[in-house]
C-alpha positions as CSV (number, residue, x, y, z in Angstrom):
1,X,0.0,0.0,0.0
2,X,2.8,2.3,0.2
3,X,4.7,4.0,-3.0
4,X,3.8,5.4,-5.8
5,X,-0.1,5.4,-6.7
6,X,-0.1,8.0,-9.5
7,X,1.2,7.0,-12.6
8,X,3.5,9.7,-13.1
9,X,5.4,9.4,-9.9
10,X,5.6,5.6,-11.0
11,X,7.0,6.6,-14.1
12,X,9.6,9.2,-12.7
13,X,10.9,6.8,-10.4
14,X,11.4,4.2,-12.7
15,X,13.0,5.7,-15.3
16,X,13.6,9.5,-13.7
17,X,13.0,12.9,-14.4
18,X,14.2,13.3,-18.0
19,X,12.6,9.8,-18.6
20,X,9.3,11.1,-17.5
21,X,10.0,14.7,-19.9
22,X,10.8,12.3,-22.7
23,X,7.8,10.2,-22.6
24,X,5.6,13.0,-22.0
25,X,7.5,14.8,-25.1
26,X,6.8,11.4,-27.0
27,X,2.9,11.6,-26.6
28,X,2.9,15.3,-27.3
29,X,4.4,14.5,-30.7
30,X,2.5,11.7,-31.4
31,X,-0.9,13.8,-30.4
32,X,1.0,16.6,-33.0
33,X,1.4,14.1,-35.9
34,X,-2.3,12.9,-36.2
35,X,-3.7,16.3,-35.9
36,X,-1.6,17.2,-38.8
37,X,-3.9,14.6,-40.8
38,X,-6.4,16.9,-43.1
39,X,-9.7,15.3,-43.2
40,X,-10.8,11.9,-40.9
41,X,-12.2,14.0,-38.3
42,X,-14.1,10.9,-36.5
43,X,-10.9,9.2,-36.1
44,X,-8.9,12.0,-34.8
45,X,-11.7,12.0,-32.5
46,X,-11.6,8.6,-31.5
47,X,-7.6,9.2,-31.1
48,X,-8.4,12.4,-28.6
49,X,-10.1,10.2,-26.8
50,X,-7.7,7.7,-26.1
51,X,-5.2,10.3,-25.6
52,X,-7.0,12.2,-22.8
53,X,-8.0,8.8,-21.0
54,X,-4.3,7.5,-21.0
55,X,-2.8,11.2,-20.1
56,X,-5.8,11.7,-17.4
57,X,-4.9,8.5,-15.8
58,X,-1.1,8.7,-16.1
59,X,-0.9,12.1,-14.8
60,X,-3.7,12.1,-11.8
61,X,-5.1,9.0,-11.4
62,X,-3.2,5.6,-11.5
63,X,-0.5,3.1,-13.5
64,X,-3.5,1.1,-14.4
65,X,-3.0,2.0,-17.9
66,X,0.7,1.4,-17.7
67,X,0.8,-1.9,-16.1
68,X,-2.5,-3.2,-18.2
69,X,-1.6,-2.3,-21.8
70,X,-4.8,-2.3,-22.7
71,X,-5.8,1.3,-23.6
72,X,-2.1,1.9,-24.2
73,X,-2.2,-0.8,-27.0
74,X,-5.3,0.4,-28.6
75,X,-3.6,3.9,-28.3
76,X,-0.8,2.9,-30.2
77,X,-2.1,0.5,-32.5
78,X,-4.7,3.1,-33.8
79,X,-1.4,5.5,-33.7
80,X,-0.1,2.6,-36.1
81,X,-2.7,3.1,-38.5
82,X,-2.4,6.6,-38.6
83,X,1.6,6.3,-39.3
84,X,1.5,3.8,-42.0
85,X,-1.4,5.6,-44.0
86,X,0.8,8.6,-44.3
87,X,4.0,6.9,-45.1
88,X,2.5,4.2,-47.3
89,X,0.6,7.2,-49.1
90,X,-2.6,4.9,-48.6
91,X,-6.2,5.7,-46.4
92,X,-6.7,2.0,-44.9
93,X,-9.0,4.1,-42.1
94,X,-11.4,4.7,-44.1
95,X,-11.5,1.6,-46.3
């Protein structure tokens, strides 16, 4: 029962202060590249959403979302899509 019980204090004593700044740099760029996307509006919305659970709950609530990878893989999976339809020059979204 004792420790860390938000995620961010987790995370900075893990890895440490500039590990923490680098991951939170990490998901600030990632948030920046999809809403550099033009149009697919209902999936950049979908994204948001992920994006504000997993920063809600690392930052203020728990490492629920760090420990289960649950919402983190959906995060990055749908991140995945995102990345490979603008290098692969291809919309598989909305297929």
């Amino acid at each position: 029962r004792y420790g860390a019980r938000m995620g961010i204090v987790w995370i900075a004593l893990q890895i440490g202060i500039i590990g923490t700044f680098l991951y939170l740099f990490l998901m600030y760029k990632i948030l920046k590249f999809v809403l550099n996307f033009k149009d697919r509006i209902l999936h950049k919305l979908i994204f948001i959403g992920l994006f504000i659970t997993i920063m809600v709950d690392t930052l203020l609530y728990s490492m629920s979302s760090i420990q289960y990878f649950t919402i983190g893989g959906l995060f990055f999976t749908y991140f995945g899509f995102f990345y490979r339809d603008k290098y692969l020059g291809k919309n598989v979204l909305n297929e």
